[in-house]
C-alpha positions in Angstrom: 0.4 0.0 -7.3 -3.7 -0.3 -6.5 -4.4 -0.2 -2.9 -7.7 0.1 -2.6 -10.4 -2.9 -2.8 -10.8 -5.9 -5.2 -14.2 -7.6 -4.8 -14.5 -10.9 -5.4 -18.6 -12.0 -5.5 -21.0 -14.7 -7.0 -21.7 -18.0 -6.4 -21.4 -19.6 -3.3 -19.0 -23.0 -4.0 -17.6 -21.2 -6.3 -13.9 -21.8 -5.2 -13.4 -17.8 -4.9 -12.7 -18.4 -1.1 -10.1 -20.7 -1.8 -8.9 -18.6 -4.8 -8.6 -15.4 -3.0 -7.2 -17.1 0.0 -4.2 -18.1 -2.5 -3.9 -15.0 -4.3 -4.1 -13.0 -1.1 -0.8 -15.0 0.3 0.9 -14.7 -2.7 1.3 -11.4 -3.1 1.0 -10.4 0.4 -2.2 -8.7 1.0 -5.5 -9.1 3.7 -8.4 -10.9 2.6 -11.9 -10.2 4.3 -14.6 -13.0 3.9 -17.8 -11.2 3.8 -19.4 -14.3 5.0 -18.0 -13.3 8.2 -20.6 -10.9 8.8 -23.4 -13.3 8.4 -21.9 -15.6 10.5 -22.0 -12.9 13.1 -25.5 -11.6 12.5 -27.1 -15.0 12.2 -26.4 -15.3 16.3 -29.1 -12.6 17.0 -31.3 -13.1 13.7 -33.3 -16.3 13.2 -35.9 -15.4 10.8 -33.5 -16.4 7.5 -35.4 -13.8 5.1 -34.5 -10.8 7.7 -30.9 -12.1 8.3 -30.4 -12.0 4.9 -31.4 -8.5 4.7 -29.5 -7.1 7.6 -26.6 -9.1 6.3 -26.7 -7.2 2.9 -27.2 -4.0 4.2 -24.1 -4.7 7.4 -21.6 -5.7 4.3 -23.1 -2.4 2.1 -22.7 -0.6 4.6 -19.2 -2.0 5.8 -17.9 -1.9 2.2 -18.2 1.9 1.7 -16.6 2.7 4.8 -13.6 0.3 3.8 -13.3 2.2 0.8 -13.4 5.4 2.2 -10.8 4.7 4.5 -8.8 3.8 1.7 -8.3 -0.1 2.9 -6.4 -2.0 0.4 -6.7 -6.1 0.0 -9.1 -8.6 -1.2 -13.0 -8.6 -0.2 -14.5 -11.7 -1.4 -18.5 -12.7 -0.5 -21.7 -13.0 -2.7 -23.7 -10.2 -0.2 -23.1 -7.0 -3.1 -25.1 -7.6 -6.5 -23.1 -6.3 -9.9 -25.7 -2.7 -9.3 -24.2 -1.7 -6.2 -20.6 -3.0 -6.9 -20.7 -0.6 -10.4 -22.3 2.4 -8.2 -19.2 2.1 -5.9 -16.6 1.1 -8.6 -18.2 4.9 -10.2 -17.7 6.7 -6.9 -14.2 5.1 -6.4 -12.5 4.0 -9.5 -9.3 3.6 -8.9 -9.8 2.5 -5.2 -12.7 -0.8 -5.7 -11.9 -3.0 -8.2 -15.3 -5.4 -8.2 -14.9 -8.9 -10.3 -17.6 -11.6 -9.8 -17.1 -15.8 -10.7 -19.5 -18.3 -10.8 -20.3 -21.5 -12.6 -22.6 -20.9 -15.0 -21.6 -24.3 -17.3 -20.6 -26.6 -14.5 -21.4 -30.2 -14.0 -23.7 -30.1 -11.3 -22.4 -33.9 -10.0 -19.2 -33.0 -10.7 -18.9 -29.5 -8.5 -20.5 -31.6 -5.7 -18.4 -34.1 -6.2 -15.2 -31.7 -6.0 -16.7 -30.2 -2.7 -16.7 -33.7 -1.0 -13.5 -34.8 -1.9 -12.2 -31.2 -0.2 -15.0 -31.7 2.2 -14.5 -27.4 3.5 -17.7 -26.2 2.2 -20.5 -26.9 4.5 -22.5 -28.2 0.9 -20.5 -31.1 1.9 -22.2 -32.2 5.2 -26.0 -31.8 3.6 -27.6 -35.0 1.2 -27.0 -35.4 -1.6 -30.4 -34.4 -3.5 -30.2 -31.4 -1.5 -26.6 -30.2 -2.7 -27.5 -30.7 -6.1 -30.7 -28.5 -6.0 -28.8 -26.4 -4.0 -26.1 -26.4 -6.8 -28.5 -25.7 -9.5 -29.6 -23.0 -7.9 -26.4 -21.7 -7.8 -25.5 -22.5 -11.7 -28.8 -19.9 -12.3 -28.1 -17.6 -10.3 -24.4 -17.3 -12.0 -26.1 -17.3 -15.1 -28.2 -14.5 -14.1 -24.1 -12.7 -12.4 -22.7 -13.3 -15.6 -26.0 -11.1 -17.5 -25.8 -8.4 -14.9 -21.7 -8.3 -15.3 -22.2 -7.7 -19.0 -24.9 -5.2 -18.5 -22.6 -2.7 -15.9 -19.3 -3.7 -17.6 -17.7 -5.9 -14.4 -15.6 -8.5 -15.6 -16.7 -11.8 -15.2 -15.0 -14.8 -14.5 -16.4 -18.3 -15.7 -15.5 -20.8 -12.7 -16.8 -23.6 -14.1 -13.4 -25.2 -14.9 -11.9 -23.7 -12.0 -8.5 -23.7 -12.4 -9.2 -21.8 -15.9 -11.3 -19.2 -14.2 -8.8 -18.9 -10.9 -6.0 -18.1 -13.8 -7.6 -15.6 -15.4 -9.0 -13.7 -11.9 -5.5 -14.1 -11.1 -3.9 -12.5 -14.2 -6.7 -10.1 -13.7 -6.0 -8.9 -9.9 -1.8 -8.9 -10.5 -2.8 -6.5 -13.5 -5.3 -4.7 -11.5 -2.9 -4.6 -8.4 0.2 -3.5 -10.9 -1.6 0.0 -11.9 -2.5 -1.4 -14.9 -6.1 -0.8 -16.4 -8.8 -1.5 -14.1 -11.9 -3.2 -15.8 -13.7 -1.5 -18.5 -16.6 0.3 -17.2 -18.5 0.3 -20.4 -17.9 -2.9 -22.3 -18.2 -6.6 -22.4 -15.1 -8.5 -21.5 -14.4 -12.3 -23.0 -14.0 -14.1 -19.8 
């Protein structure tokens, strides 16, 4: 059985949060939400171009030392882009596991529209022209996961329909977890 790290990145409203939280009870394992760190950092940072570089480098930083300290659970966050999660995944193979999810096909109207009827994200408390720029931005910039995934040979999962994508991350992670074959390193997987 895999101890080490499975990272979960991409999208923000994604529903890897609440995936992860899920998966994480099932089978029994910790789950770190990398947005943690920001949450901390943004106390003492105001200027939101530097807190976002602080915040990367904090969760770089913090996610090789997990690694080398051989902590085992679920890290899930959108702070590591698919370049640094395959440099890792190449130092430690068989202890980080990195996976990223996003929504590259979603319904704009219809993810915001999911995120008020949960109301958890904090998308939900902003106007509505704003969430849905916000969301197209997001819908790019898991277009632009999904290319980078492909390039370095980290699964991606498609989250548009999300209970699709949460079954396959899920089938994924158990197989992971079980010893089976991590993700190929040099290839293009379907999902």
């Amino acid at each position: 059985m895999n101890r080490g790290i499975y990272f979960v990145g991409d999208a923000s409203a994604s529903g890897k949060s609440t995936c992860t939280g899920r998966l994480a009870g099932e089978v029994g394992v910790g789950r770190i939400e990398l947005d943690g760190f920001y949450n901390v950092i943004r106390h003492g940072v105001r200027d939101e171009s530097a807190l976002k570089a602080v915040a990367q480098d904090v969760v770089a930083f913090s996610l090789k030392k997990l690694v080398e300290v051989d902590v085992g659970g679920i890290l899930e966050g959108d702070w590591i882009e698919p370049a640094q999660a395959a440099e890792l995944a190449a130092l430690q193979p068989k202890r980080f596991c990195p996976v990223y999810c996003g929504y590259p096909n979603a319904d704009v109207a219809a993810r915001l529209e999911m995120i008020l009827r949960h109301g958890k994200h904090w998308l939900a408390a902003r106007d509505r022209p704003t969430a849905l720029a916000w969301l197209e931005q997001q819908v790019a910039g898991s277009r632009w996961y999904q290319s980078e995934c492909r390039a370095y040979g980290i699964p991606y999962f498609d989250f548009s329909d999300l209970d699709e994508g949460s079954r396959q991350l899920r089938g994924h992670y158990l197989a992971w977890r079980a010893g089976g074959p991590a993700a190929p390193r040099n290839q293009t997987l379907p999902f």
